[in-house]
C-alpha positions in Angstrom: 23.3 5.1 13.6 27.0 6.5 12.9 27.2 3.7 10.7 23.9 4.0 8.9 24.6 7.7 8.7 27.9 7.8 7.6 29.3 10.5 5.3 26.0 12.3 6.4 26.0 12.7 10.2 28.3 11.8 13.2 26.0 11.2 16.5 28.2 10.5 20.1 26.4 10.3 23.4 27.8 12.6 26.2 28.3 11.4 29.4 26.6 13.2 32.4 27.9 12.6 36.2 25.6 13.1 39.4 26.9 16.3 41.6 24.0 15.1 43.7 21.2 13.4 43.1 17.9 13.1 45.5 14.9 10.2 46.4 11.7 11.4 47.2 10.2 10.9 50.5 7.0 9.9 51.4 6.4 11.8 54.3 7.5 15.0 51.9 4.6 14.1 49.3 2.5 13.3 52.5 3.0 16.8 53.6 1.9 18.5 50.5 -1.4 16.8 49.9 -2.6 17.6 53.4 -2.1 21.4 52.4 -3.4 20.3 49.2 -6.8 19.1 50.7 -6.8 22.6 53.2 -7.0 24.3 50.0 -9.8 23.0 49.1 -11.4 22.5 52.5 -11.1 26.2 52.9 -12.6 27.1 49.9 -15.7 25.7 51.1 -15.2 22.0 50.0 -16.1 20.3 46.6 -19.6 20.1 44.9 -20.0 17.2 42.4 -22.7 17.5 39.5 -23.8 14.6 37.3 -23.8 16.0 33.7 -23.3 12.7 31.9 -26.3 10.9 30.0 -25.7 8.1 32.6 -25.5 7.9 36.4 -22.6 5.0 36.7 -19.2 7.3 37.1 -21.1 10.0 39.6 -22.7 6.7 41.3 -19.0 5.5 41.6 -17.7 8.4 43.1 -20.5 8.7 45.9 -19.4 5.5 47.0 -15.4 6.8 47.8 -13.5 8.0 50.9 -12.9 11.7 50.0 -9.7 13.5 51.4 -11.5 16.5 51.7 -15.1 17.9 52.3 -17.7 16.9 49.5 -21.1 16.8 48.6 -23.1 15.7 45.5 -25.4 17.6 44.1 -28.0 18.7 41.5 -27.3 21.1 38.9 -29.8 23.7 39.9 -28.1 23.3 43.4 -24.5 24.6 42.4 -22.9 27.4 44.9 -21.9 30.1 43.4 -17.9 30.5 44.4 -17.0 26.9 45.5 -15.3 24.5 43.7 -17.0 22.1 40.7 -16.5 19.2 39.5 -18.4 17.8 36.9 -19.0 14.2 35.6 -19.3 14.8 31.9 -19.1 12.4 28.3 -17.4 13.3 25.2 -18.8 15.8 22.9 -19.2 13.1 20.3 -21.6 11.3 22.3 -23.8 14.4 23.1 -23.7 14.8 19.5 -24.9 10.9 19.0 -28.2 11.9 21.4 -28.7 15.0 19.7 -28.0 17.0 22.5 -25.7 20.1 22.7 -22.3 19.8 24.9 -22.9 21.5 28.1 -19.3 21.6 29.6 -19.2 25.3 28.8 -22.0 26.0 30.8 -20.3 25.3 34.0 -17.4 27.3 34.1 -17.8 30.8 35.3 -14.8 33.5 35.9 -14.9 33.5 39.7 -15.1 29.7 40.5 -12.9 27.0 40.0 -14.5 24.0 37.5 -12.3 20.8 36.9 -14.5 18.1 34.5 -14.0 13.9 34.5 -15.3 11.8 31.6 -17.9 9.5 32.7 -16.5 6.6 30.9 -12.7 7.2 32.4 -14.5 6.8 35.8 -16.8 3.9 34.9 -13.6 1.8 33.0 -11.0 1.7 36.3 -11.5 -1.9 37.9 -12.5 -2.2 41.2 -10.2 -3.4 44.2 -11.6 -5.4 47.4 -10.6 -2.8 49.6 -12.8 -0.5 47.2 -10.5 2.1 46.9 -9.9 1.9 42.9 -10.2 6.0 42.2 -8.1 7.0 44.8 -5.7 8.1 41.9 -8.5 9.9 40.1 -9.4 11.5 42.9 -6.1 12.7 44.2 -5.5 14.2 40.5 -8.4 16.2 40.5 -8.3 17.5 44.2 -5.3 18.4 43.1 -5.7 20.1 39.9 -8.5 21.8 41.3 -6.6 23.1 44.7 -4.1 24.6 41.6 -6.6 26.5 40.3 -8.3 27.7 43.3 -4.6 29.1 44.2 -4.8 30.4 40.9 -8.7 32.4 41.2 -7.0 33.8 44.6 -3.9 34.6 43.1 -1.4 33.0 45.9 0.7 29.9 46.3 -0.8 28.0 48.8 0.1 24.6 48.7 4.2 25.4 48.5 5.8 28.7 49.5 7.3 30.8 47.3 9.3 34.1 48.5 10.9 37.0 46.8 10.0 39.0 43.6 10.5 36.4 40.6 8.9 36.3 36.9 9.1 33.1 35.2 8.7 33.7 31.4 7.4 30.9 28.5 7.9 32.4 25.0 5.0 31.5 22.6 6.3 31.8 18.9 4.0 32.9 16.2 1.6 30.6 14.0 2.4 32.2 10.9 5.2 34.5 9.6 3.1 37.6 9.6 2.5 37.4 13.5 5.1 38.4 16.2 6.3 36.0 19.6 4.4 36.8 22.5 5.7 36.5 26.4 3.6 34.5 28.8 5.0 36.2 32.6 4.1 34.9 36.0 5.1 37.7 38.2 5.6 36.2 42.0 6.3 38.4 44.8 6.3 37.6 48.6 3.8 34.6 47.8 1.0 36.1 45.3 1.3 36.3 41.8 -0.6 37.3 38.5 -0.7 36.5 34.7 0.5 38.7 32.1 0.8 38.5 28.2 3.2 40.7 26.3 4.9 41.4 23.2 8.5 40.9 22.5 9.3 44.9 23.5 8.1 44.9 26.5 11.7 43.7 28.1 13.3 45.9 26.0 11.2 48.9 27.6 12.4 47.4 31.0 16.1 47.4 30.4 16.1 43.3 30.7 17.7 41.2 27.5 16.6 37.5 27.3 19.3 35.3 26.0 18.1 34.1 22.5 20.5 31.2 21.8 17.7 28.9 20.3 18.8 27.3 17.1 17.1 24.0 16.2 14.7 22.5 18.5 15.6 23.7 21.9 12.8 25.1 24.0 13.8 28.1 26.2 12.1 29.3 29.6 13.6 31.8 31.3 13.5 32.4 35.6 14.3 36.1 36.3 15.2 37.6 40.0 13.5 41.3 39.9 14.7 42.3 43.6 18.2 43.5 42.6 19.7 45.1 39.7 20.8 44.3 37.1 18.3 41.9 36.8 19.7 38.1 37.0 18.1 35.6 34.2 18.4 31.8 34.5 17.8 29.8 30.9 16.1 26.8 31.1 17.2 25.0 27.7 15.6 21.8 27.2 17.1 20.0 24.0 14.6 16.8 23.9 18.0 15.4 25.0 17.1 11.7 27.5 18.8 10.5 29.8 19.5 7.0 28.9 21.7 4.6 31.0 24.7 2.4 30.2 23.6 -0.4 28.1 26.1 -2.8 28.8 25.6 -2.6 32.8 22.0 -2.6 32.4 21.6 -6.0 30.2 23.8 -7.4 33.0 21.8 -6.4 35.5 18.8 -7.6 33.7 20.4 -11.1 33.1 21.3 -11.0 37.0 17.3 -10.5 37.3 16.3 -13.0 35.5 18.6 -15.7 37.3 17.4 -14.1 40.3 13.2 -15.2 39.1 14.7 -18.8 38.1 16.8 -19.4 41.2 15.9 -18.6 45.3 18.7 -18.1 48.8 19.3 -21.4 49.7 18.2 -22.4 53.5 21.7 -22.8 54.7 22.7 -19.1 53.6 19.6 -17.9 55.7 20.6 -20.7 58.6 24.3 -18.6 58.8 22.7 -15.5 58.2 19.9 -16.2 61.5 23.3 -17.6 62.9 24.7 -13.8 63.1 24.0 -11.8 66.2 24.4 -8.6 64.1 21.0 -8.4 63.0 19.2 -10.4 66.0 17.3 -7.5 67.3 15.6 -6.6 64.0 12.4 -7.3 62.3 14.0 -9.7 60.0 15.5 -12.3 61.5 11.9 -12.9 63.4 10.1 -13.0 59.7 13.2 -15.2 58.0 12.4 -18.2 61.3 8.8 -17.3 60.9 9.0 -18.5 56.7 11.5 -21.5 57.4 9.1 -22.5 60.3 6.4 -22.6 57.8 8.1 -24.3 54.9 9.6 -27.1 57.0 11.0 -29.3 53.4 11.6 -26.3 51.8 15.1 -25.7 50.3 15.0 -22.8 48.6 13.3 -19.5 48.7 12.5 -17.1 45.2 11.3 -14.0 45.7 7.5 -14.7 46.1 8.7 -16.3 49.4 10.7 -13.3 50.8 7.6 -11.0 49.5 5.1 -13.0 51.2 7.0 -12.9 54.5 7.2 -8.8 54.2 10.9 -9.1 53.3 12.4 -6.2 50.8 14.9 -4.3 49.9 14.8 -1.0 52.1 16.6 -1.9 55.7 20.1 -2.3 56.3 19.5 -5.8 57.2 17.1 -6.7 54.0 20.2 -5.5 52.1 22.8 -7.4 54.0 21.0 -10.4 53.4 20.1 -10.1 49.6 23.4 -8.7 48.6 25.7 -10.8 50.7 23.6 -13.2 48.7 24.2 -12.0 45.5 28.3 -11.7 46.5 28.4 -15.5 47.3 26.4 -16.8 44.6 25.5 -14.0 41.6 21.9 -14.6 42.3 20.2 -11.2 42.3 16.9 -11.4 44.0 16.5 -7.5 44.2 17.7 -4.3 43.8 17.8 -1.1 44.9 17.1 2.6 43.8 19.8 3.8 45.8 22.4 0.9 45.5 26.1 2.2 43.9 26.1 -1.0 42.3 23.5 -0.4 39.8 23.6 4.1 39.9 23.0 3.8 36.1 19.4 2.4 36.5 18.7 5.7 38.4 18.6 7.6 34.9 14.4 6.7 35.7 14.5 8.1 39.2 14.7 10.9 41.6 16.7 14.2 41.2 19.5 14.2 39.3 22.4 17.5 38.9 25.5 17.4 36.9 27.1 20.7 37.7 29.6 20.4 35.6 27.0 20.6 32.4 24.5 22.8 34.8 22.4 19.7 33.6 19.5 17.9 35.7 16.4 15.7 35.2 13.8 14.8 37.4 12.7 11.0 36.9 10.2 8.8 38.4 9.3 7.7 42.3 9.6 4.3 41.5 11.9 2.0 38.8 11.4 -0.2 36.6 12.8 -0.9 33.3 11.1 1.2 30.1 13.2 0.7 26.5 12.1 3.5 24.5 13.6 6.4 24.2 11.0 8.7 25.0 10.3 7.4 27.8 13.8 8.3 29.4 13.9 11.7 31.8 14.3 14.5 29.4 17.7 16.7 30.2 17.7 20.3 31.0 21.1 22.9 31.4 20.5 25.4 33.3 21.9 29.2 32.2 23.1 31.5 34.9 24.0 32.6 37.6 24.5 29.4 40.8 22.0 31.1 43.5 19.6 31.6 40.5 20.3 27.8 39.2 19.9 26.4 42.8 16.5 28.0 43.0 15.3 26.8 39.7 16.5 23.0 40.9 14.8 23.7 44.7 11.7 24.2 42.5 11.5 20.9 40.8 11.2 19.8 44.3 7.6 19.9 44.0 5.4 16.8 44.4 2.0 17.7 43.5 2.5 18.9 40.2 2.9 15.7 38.3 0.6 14.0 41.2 3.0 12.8 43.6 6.2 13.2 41.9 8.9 16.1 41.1 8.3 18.5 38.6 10.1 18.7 35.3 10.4 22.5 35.6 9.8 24.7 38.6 6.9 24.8 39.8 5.3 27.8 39.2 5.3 27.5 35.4 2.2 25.1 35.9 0.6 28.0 37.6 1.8 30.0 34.2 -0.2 26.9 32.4 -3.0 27.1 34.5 -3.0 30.9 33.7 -3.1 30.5 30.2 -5.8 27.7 30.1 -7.9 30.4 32.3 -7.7 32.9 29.9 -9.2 30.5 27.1 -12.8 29.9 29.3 -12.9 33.7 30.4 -12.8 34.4 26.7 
């Protein structure tokens, strides 16, 4: 690009170093969807209504475990205050039957309404075990235990103490109109909406650091139980996170020798032959796969998958990487290995204090090439204790369903807010 560019621009990458970075646990997000579903369970449970011009989707969902209480239902059965969820089609296809769109109809101010398309329902494949809308399911117990928090005006599902606002700045439409302030006010666990104008700090004593310029998109996390005031910026720059291109082709390469070739029989013959690792799961499973492959010389991944051999104990390690020493055969790697850090621009926490920068990436790897696919950076602005909350925040695994949240976590109550505001009007 510097060459394409030239005498125009001058683009350089800037290099960002872990302080710390984090993995998620699954006995974390485990933990979190069991308060999930006692939000819901306490609010008297979910009611399903079939408002689609066919019965397939609702039919579908009858037909799934639930993770909390449900019941399906007629429309002229609906309770008044619990929770709704309703099977709907596009507008476009109520238009097509001459019909008018009735999703309106079934949101009211003082009960929580989450809608699923019919046809995204009907289109999911099924799996033999028959659980093929578990992730549909989990999203929308989960939206929907967000916006019962939200009708009841306290944080539930994660705790949240202290008097904090956390601010989105909405600028105007057209040059006539002024920026408003979207505020979450928190205190002690409850928390409310509120919309104001750009005085409104100014009234209050409390400046917002303006230091957008291009593109960058500010939110701001303010501590109200002490004064002054103390402010933490949240710049996000539509900067990725992209890692080392060199050292990932060569880890790629080392991947795709690892699908071509297998570990050899005598490397797992000397590896059984070590006492270090006699007591563990593995060496039971390695005799248990050369038992059954009696002429068999070498073993690919497949093999090692089939026999419920990975990547995660200290054992599975020792034998794939001591592999991978002797022969530069890569049959695996790991998420948390120091040997391939870069690949962890996709995954988990990551903090550069240096830069104040972090970016919270995905559960799992895998390899993704374009740009905007690549965990989006953020610097943080202000004072440590105020920064430390903001990244203790992110730590938040319901938000994007199961993973960490890009910003803390009460801003998707401030979204949910918003969206309110639109069906009340």
């Amino acid at each position: 690009m510097n060459k394409h560019f030239s005498g125009c621009l001058s683009i350089q990458l800037r290099s960002i170093e872990a302080s710390w970075r984090q993995h998620y646990k699954k006995s974390d997000i485990d933990k979190v969807y069991k308060r999930i579903y006692e939000v819901i369970d306490g609010a008297g449970g979910l009611q399903v209504v079939n408002a689609s011009l066919k019965n397939n989707g609702f039919e579908k969902l009858q037909s799934q475990d639930w993770p909390v209480k449900v019941e399906f239902i007629e429309a002229s059965d609906i309770e008044g205050r619990k929770p709704l969820l309703v099977v709907l089609d596009s507008a476009e296809e109520y238009e097509k039957a001459g019909l008018p769109d009735p999703k309106a109809g079934f949101y009211a101010s003082d009960r929580v309404t989450q809608s699923v398309y019919n046809s995204t329902i009907s289109s999911v494949r099924p799996k033999p075990k028959g659980n093929e809308l578990s992730p549909i399911i989990d999203t929308v117990v989960k939206e929907m235990a967000i916006k019962q928090e939200c009708l009841q005006g306290q944080f539930l599902i994660q705790e949240l103490k202290g008097a904090y606002w956390f601010v989105e700045k909405e600028e105007p439409k057209y040059r006539d109109q002024e920026p408003v302030y979207h505020i979450l006010k928190c205190e002690n666990g409850c928390f409310h909406y509120e919309l104001r104008d750009e005085y409104y700090f100014d009234e209050l004593g409390i400046e917002l650091p303006e230091k957008q310029r291009y593109f960058e998109t500010l939110n701001y996390v303010i501590d109200m139980s002490q004064l002054p005031h103390q402010i933490c910026t949240i710049v996000h720059e539509e900067i990725a996170a992209i890692p080392d291109a060199e050292k990932l082709f060569e880890v790629l390469e080392h991947l795709k020798r690892g699908n071509q070739r297998g570990i050899s029989r005598e490397f797992i013959d000397h590896y059984l032959s070590n006492v270090t690792y006699l007591n563990d799961p593995i060496h039971e499973k390695l005799k248990s796969m050369l038992e059954r492959h009696t002429l068999q010389e070498e073993f690919y991944k497949e093999d090692l998958k089939a026999a419920k051999i990975g990547y995660r104990s200290t054992a599975e390690q020792a034998l794939i990487d001591g592999y991978f020493e002797e022969t530069g055969v890569m049959l695996n790697y790991s998420l948390k290995g120091g040997h391939n850090e870069y690949l962890e621009a996709l995954t988990g926490h990551f903090y550069d204090a240096e830069h104040s920068a972090y970016f919270v990436g995905s559960e799992k790897g895998g390899f993704k090439f374009s740009r905007g696919q690549f965990n989006h950076i953020r610097y943080l602005e202000g004072p440590d204790q105020l920064k430390q909350l903001c990244l203790d925040l992110t730590k938040s695994y319901f938000v994007r369903n199961k993973l960490a949240t890009v910003k803390p976590f009460p801003f998707k109550y401030l979204s949910e807010c918003r969206e309110g505001q639109k069906w009340q009007k």
